[in-house]
C-alpha positions as CSV (number, residue, x, y, z in Angstrom):
1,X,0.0,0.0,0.0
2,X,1.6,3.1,-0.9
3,X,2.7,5.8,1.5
4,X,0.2,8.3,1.5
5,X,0.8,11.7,3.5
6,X,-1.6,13.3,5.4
7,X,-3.1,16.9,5.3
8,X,-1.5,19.1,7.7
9,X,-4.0,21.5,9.2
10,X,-3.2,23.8,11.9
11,X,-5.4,24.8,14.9
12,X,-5.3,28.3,14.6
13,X,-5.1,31.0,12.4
14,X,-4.1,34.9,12.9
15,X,-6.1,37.5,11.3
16,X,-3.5,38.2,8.8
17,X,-3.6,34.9,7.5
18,X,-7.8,34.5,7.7
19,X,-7.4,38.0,5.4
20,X,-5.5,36.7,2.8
21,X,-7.2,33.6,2.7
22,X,-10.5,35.5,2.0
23,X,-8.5,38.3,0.0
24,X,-10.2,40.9,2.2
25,X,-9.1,43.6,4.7
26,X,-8.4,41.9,8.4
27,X,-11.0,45.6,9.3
28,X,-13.5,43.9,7.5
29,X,-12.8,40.3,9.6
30,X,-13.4,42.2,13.1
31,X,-15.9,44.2,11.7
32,X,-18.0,40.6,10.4
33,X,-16.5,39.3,14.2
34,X,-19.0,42.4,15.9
35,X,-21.7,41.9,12.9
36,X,-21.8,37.7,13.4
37,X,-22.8,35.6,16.7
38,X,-21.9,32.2,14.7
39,X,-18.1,34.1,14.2
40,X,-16.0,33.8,18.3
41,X,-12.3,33.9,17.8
42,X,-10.4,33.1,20.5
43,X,-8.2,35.5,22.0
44,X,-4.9,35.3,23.2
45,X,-3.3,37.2,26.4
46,X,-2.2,40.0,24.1
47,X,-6.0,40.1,22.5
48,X,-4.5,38.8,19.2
49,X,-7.5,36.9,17.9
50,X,-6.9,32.8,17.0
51,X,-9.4,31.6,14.2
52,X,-10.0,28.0,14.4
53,X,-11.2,25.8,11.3
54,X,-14.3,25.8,12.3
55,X,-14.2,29.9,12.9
56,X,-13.1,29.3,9.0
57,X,-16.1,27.6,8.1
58,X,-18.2,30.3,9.2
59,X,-16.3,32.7,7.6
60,X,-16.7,30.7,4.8
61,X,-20.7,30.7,5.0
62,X,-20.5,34.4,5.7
63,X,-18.5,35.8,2.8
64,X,-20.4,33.5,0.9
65,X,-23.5,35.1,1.9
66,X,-21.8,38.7,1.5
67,X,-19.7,38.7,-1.2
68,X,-20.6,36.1,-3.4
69,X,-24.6,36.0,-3.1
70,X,-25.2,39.9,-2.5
71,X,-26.5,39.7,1.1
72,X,-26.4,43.0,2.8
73,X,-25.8,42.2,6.1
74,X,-29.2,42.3,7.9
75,X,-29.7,39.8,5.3
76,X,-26.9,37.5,5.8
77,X,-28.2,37.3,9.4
78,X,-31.9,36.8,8.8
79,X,-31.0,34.1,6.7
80,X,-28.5,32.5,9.1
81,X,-30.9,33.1,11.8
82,X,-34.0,31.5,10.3
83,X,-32.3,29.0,8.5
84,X,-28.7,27.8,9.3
85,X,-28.8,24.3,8.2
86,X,-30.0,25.1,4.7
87,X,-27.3,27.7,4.6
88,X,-24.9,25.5,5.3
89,X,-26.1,22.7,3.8
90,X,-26.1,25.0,0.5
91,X,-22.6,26.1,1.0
92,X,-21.5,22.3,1.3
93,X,-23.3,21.7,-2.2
94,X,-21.5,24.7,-3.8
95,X,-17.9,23.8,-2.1
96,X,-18.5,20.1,-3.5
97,X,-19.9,21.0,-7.1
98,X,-16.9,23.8,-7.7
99,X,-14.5,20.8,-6.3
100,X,-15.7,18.7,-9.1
101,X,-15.4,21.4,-11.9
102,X,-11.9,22.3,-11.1
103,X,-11.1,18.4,-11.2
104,X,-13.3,18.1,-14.5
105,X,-11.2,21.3,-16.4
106,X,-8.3,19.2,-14.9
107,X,-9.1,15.9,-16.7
108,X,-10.0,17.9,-19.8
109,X,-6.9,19.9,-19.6
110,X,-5.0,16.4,-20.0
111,X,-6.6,15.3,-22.5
């Protein structure tokens, strides 16, 4: 069985980091952290904030909301208030599809 390494993923993130993941301003990241219960950094003793995956995922879900879908931001948080499984449930489908159309232009590309 071949050797097969595993993905490395690291507990936290700084807000640096979260900002150029998300190629937006680390502002707009505290501002979002004020605007959204779901989003709770932890804090360290200097009050650096510590993103966790699962702070990522949220992120995720929110820029989605923002960004991609045109949400103000009342209306990103109706919709995550009302109804969060669907809007993560959504996300999930759209991360999954857009996973499978970069590995379909892939196969294409070697063909």
């Amino acid at each position: 069985m071949p050797y097969k390494e595993k993905e490395i993923t690291r507990l936290y993130y700084s807000i640096g980091e979260v900002a150029k993941m998300f190629d937006v301003s680390a502002s707009l990241i505290r501002y979002w952290e004020q605007e959204f219960d779901i989003l709770k950094p932890k804090k360290n003793n200097k009050g650096n904030r510590l993103f966790t995956p699962e702070d990522l995922d949220n992120l995720k879900l929110i820029y989605n909301l923002v960004k991609e879908r045109g949400f103000t931001l009342d209306g990103a948080k109706k919709k995550l208030k009302e109804n969060p499984e669907s809007s993560v449930d959504n996300h999930r489908v759209r991360e999954t599809l857009l996973n499978i159309r970069e590995l379909l232009v892939e196969l294409k590309g070697q063909l």
